[in-house]
N, CA, C and O atoms as CSV, one atom per row, in Angstrom:
chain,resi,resn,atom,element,x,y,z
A,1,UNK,N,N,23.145,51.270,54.629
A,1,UNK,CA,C,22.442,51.568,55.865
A,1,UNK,C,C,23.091,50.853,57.052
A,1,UNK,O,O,23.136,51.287,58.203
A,2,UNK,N,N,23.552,49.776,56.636
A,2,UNK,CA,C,24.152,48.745,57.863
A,2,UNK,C,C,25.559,49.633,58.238
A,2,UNK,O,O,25.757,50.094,59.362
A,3,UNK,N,N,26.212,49.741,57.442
A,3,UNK,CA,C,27.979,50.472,58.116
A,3,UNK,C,C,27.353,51.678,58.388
A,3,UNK,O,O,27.688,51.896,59.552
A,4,UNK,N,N,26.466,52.833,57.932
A,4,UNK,CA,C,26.098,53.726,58.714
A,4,UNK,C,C,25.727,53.467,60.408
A,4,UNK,O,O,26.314,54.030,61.333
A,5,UNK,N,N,24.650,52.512,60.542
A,5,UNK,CA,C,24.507,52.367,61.929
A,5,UNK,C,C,25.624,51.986,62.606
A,5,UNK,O,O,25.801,52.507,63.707
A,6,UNK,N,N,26.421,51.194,62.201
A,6,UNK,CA,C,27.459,50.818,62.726
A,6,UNK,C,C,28.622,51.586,63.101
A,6,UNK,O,O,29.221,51.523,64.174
A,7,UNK,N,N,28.891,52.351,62.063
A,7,UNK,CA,C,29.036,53.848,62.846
A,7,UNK,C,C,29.455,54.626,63.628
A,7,UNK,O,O,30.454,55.220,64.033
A,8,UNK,N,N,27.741,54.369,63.818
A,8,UNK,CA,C,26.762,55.611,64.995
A,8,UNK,C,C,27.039,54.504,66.611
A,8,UNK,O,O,27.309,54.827,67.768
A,9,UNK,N,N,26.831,53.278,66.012
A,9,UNK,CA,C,26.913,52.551,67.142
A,9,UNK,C,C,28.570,52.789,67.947
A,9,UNK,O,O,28.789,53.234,69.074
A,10,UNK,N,N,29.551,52.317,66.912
A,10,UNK,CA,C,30.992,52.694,67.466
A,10,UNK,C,C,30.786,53.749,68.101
A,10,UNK,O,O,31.017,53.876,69.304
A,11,UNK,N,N,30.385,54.515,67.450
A,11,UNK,CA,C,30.382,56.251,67.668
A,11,UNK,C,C,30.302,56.285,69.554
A,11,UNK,O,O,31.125,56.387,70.464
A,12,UNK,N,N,28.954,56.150,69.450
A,12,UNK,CA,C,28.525,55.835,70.905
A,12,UNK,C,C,29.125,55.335,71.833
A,12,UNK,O,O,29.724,55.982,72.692
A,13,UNK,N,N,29.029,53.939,71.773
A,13,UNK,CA,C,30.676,52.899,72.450
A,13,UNK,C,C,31.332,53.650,72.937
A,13,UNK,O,O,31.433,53.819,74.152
A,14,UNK,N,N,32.180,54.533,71.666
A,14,UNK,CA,C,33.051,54.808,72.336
A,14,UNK,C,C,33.428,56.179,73.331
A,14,UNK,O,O,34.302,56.578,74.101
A,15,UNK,N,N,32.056,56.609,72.704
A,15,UNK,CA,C,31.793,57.656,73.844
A,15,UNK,C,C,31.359,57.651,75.044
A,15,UNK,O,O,31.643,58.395,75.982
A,16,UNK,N,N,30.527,56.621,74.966
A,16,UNK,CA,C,30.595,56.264,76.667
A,16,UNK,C,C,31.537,55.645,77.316
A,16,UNK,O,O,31.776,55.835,78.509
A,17,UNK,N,N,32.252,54.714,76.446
A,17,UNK,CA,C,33.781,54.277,77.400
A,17,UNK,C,C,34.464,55.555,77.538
A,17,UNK,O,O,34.756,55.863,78.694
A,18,UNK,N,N,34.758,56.304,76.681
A,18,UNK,CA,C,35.436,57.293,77.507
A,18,UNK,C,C,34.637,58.406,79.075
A,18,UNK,O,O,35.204,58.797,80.095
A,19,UNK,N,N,33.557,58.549,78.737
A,19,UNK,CA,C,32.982,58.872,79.976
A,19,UNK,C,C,33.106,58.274,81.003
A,19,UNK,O,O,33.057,58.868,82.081
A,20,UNK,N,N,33.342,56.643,80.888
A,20,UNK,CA,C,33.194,55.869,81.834
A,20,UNK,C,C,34.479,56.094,82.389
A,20,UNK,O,O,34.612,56.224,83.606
A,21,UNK,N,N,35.654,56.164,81.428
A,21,UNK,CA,C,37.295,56.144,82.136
A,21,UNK,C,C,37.626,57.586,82.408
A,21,UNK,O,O,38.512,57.861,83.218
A,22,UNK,N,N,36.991,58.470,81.802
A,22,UNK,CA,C,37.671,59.765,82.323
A,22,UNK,C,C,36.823,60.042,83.774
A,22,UNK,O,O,37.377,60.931,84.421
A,23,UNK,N,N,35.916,59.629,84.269
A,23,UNK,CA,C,35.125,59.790,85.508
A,23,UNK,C,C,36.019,59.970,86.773
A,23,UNK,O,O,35.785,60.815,87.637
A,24,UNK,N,N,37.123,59.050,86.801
A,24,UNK,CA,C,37.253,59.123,87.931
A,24,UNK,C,C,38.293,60.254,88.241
A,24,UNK,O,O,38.539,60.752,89.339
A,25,UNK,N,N,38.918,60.583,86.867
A,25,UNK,CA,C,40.104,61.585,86.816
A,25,UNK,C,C,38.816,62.716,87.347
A,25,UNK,O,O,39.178,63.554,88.172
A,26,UNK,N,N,38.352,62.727,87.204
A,26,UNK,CA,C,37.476,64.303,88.133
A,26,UNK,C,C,37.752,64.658,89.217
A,26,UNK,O,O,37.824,65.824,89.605
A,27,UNK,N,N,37.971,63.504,89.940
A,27,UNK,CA,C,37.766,63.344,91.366
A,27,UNK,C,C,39.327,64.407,91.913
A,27,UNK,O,O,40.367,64.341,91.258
A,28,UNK,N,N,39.233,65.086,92.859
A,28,UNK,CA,C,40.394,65.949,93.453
A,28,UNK,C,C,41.409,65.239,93.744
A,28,UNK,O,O,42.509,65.375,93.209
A,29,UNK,N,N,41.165,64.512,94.517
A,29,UNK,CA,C,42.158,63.328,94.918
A,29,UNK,C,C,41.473,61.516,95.644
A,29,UNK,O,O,40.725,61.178,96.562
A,30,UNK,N,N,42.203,60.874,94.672
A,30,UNK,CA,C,41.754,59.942,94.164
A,30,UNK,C,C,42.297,58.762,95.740
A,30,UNK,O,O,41.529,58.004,96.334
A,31,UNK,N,N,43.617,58.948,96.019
A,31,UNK,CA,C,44.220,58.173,97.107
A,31,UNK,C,C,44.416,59.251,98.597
A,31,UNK,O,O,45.431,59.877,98.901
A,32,UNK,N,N,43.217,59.209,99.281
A,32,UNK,CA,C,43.668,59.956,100.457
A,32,UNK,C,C,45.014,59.588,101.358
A,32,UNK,O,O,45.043,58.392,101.645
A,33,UNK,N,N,46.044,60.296,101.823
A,33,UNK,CA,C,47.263,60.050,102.140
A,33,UNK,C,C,46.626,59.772,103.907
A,33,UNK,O,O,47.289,58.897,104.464
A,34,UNK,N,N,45.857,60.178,104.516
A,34,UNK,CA,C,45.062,59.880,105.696
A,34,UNK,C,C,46.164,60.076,106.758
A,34,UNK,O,O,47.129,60.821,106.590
A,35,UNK,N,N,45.935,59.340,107.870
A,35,UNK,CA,C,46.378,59.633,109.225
A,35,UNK,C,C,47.448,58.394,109.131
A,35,UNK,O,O,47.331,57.376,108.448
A,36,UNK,N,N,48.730,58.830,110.171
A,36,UNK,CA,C,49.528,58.172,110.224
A,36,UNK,C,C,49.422,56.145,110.707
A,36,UNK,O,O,50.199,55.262,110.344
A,37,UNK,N,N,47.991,55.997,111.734
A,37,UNK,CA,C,47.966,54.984,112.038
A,37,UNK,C,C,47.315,53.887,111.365
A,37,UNK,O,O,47.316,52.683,111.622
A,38,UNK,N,N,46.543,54.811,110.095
A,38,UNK,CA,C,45.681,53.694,109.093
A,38,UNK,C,C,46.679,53.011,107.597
A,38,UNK,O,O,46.305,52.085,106.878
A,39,UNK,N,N,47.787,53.678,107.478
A,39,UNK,CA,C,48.825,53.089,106.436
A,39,UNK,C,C,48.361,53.425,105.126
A,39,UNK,O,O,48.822,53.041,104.051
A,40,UNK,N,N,47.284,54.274,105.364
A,40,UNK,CA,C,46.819,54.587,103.695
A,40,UNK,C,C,48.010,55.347,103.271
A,40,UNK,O,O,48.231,55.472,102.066
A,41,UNK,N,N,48.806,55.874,104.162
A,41,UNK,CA,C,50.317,56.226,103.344
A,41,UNK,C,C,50.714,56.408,102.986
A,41,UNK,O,O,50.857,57.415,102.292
A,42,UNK,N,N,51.587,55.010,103.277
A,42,UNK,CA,C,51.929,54.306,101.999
A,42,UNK,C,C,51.789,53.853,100.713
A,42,UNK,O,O,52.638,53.490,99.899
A,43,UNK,N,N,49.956,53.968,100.613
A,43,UNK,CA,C,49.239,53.161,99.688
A,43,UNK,C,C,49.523,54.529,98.670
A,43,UNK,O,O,49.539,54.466,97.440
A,44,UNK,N,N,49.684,55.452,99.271
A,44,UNK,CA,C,49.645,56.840,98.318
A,44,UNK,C,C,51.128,56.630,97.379
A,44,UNK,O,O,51.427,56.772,96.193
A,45,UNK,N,N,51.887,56.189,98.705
A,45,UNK,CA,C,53.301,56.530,98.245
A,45,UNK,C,C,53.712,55.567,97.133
A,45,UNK,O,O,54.520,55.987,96.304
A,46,UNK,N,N,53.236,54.296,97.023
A,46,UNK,CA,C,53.146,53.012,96.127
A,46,UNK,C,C,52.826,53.043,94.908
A,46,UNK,O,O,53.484,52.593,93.971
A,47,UNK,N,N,51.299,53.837,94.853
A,47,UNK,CA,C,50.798,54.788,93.736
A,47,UNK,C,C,51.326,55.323,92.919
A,47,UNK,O,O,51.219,55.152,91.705
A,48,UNK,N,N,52.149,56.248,93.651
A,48,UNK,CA,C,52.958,57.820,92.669
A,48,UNK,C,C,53.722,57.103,92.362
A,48,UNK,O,O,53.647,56.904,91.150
A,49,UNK,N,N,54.945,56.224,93.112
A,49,UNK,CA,C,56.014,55.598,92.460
A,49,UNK,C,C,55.799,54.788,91.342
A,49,UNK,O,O,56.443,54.908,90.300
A,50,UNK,N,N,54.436,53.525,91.626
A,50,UNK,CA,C,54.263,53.283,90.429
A,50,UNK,C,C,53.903,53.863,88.859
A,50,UNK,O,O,54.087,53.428,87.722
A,51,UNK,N,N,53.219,55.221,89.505
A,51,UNK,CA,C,53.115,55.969,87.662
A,51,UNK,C,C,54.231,56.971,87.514
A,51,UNK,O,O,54.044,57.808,86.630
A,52,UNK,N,N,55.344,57.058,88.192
A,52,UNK,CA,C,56.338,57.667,88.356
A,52,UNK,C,C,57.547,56.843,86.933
A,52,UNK,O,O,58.228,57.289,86.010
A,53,UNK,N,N,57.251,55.521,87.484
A,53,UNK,CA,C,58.107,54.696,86.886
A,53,UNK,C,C,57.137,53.821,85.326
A,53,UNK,O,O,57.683,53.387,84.312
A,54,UNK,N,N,56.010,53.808,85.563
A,54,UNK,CA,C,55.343,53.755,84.237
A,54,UNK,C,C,55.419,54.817,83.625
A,54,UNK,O,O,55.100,54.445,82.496
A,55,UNK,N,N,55.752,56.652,83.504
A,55,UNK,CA,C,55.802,57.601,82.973
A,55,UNK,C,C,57.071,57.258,82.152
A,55,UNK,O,O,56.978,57.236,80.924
A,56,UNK,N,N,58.353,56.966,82.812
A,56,UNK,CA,C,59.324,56.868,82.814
A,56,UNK,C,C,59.521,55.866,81.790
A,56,UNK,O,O,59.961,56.227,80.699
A,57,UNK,N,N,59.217,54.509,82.034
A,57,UNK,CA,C,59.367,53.476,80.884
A,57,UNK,C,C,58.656,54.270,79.547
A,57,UNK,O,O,59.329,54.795,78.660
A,58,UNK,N,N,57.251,54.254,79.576
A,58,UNK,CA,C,56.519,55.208,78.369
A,58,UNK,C,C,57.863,56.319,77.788
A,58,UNK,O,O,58.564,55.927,76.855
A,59,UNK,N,N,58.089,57.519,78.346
A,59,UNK,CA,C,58.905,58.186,77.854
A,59,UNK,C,C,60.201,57.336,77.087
A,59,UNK,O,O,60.562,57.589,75.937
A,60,UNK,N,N,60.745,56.414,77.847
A,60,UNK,CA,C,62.107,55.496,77.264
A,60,UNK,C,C,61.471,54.638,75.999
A,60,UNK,O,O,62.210,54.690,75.016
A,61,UNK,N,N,60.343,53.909,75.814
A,61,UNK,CA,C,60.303,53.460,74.432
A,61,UNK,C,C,59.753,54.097,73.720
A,61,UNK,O,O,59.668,53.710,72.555
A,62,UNK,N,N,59.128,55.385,74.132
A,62,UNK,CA,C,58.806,55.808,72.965
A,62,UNK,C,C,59.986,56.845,71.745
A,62,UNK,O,O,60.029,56.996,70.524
A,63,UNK,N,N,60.806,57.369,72.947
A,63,UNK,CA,C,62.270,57.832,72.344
A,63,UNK,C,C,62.982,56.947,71.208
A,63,UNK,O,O,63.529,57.194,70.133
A,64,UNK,N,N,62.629,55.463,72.186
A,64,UNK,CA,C,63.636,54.697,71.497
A,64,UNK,C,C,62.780,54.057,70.181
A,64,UNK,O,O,63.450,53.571,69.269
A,65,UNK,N,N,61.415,54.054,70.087
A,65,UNK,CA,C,61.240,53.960,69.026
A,65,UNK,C,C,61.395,55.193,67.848
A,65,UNK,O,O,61.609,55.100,66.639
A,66,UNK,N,N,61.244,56.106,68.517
A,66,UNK,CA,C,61.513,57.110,67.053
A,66,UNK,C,C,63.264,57.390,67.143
A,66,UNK,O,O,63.769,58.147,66.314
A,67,UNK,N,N,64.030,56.799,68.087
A,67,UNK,CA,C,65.322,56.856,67.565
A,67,UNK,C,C,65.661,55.461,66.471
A,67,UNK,O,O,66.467,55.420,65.542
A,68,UNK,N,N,65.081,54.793,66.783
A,68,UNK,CA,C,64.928,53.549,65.631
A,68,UNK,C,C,64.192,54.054,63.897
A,68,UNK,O,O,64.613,53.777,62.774
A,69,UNK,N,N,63.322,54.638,64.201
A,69,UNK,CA,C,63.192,55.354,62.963
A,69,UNK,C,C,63.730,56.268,62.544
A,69,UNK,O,O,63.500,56.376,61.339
A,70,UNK,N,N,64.671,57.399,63.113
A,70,UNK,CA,C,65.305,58.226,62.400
A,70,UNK,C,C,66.660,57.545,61.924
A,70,UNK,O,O,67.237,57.910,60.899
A,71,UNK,N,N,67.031,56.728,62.586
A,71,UNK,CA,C,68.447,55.915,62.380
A,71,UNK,C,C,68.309,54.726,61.386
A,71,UNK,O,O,67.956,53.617,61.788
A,72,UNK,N,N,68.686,55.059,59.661
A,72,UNK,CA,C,68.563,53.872,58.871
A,72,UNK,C,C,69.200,52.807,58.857
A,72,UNK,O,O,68.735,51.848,58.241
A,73,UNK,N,N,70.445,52.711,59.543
A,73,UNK,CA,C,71.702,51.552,59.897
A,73,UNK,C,C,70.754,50.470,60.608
A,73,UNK,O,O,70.646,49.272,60.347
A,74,UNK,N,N,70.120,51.211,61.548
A,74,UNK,CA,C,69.414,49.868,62.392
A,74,UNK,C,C,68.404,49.384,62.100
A,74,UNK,O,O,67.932,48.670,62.986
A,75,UNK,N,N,67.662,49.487,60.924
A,75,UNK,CA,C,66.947,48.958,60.363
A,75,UNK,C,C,67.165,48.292,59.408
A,75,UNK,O,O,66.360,47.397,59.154
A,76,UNK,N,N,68.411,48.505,58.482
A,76,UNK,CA,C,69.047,47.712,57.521
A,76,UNK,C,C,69.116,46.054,57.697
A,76,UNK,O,O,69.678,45.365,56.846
């Protein structure tokens, strides 16, 4: 009875953390690029570059880990 509730409880958890993190992805746009004299901008432009270049790393280790697993020399 106890790991059943426990579970149901994870279960839950983790369904509301994901409600909680997918929330804001709803939103149309998240960083208004605004008017030239308030610098929100930039703040846009800072943004994209940064998940521009976190996409970028992600894509590079994850290559390089499954080129590490198809290649048996470098694991030897």
């Amino acid at each position: 009875m106890r790991s059943v509730r426990r579970v149901l409880l994870s279960a839950a958890l983790g369904g509301a953390l994901l409600a909680a993190l997918a929330t804001p992805a709803g939103a149309q746009q998240i960083v208004d690029a605004g008017k030239q004299s308030d610098g929100s901008g930039g703040l846009a432009f800072v943004l994209m570059t940064l998940l521009v270049v976190l996409i970028a790393a992600a894509l590079f280790f994850m290559d390089r880990i499954r080129r590490r697993r198809e290649d048996p020399a470098t694991s030897e």
